[in-house]
C-alpha positions in Angstrom: 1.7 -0.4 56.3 4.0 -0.1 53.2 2.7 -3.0 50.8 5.5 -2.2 48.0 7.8 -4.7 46.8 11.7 -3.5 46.7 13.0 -5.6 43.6 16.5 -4.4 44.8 18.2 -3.6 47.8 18.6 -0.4 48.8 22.3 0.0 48.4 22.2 -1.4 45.0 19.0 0.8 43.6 19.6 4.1 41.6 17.4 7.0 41.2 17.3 8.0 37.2 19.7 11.2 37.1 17.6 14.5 36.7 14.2 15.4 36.6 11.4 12.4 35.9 9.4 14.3 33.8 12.3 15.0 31.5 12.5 11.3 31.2 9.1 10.8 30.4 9.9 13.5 27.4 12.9 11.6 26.5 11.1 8.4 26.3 8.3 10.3 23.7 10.7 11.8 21.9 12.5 8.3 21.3 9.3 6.6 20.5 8.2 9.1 17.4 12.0 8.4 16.6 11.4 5.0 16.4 8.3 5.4 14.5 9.4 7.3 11.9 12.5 5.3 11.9 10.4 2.5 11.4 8.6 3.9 8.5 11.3 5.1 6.9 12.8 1.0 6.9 9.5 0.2 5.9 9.1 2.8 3.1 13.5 2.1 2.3 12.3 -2.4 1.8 9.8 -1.1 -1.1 12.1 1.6 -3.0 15.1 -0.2 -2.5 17.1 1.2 -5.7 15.3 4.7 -4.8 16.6 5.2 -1.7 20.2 3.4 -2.8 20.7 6.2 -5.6 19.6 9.1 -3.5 21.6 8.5 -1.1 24.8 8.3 -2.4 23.6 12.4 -3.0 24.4 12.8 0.7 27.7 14.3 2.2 28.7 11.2 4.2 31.8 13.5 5.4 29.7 16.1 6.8 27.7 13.1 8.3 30.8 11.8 10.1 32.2 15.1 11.3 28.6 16.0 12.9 28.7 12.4 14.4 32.0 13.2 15.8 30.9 16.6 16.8 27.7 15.2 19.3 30.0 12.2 20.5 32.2 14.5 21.5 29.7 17.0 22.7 28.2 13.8 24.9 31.4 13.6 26.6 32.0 17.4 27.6 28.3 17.0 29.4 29.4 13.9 31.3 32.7 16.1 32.7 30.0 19.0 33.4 28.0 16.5 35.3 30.8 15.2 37.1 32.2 18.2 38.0 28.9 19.8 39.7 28.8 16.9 41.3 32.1 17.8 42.8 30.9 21.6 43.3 32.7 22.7 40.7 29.9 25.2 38.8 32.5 27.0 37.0 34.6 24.1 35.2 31.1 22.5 34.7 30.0 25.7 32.7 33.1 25.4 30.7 32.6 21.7 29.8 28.7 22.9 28.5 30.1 25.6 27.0 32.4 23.4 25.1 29.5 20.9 24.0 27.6 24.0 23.0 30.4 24.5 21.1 30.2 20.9 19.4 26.6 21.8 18.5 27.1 24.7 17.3 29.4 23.2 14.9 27.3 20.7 13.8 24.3 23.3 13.4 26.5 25.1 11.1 27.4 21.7 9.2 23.4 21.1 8.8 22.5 23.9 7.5 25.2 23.8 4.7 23.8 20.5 4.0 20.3 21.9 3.7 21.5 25.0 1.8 23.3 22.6 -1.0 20.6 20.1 -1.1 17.4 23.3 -1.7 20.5 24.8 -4.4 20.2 21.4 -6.2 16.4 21.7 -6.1 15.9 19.2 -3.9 13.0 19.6 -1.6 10.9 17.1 0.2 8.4 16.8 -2.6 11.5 15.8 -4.9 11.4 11.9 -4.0 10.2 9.6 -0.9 13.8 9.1 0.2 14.0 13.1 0.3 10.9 13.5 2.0 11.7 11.4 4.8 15.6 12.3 4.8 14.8 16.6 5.1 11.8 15.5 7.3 13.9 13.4 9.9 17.3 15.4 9.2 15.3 18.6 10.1 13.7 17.3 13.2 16.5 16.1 14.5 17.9 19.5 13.7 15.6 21.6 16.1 16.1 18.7 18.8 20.0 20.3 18.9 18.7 23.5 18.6 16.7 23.2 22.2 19.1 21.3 23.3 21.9 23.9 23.1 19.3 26.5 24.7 18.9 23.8 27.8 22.4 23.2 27.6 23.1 27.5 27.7 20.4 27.8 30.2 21.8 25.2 32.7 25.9 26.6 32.1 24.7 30.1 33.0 23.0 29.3 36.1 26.0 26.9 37.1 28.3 30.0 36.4 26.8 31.6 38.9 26.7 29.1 41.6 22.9 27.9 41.2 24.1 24.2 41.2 25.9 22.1 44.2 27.1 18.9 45.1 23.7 18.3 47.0 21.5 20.1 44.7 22.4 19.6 40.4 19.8 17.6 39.4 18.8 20.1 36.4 22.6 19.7 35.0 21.8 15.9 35.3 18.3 16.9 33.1 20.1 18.6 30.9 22.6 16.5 30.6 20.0 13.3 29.8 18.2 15.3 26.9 22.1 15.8 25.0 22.3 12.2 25.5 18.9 11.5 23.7 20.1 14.0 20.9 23.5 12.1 20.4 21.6 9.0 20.8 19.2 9.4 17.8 21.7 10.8 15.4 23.6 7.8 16.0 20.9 5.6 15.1 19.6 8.7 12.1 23.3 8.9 10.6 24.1 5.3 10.0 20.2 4.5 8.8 20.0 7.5 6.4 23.8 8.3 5.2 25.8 4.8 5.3 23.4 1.2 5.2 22.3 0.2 2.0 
């Protein structure tokens, strides 16, 4: 006797796209984001003309071409996903290879950003805004980093033909870590580069 309790109908209830481990990852990853969001608005209320002047060291320009960039990048993974789901493998590698593309872009950007802010002698030792900028700048760094690996990883096989219309739920878990990416840089640029 099946003793669960269907809060929706069946026609109206959705599966979560992908894997659900992937989404248990995701919702980690987003709760240390929070926390060190959290301490960083904590630490930001205390230091407030600290964290004003430092900031205005930052390249907001480079900040709102790498937001741009991942936006952008977000959308070309939604085409790939809609287009394996159409059994398209070939124009969904394309659209991944275009948001690798994006990333790669904004990696490039980063790492400018780092190089000019270690050539001014800034390090994370060299304030608490600093510390908790490089920190949380960095780390969301080598999230894009694995992310374009999954993201190269998941075009290759579709390439190939490993995906179909009945079976692409790793482009669809791919395609949900990007969107946690985008997601915290959109919350990480406005936080660190713009409010006051």
């Amino acid at each position: 006797m099946n003793t669960s309790i269907q809060i929706l109908p069946k026609k109206i209830r959705r599966e979560l796209p992908g894997d659900l481990a992937m989404w248990f990852f995701i919702f980690a990853e987003l709760v240390v984001f929070g926390i060190f969001f959290l301490a960083y608005a904590f630490a930001r209320a205390r230091n407030v003309d600290l964290f004003n002047a430092s900031q205005m060291q930052l390249d907001r320009s480079s900040g709102v071409i790498n937001t741009v960039l991942l936006i952008s990048s977000s959308y070309f993974v939604v085409r790939a996903v809609e287009c394996i789901r159409h059994d398209q493998g070939k124009r969904s590698a394309r659209w991944l290879g275009a948001a690798m593309v994006c990333g790669s872009f904004f990696v490039v950007l980063k790492l400018f950003e780092f190089a000019a802010k270690i050539d001014a002698g800034i390090t994370m030792s060299t304030n608490l805004f600093f510390m908790f900028y490089l920190f949380l700048a960095f780390f969301h760094f080598m999230h894009v980093i694995l992310g374009m690996v999954i993201l190269g990883a998941i075009a290759v096989k579709a390439w190939r033909g490993g995906y179909s219309t009945a079976d692409h739920g790793g482009v669809e878990t791919g395609a949900a870590y990007w969107h946690m990416v985008d997601l915290v840089w959109i919350i990480l640029f406005p936080l660190i580069y713009v409010m006051h």
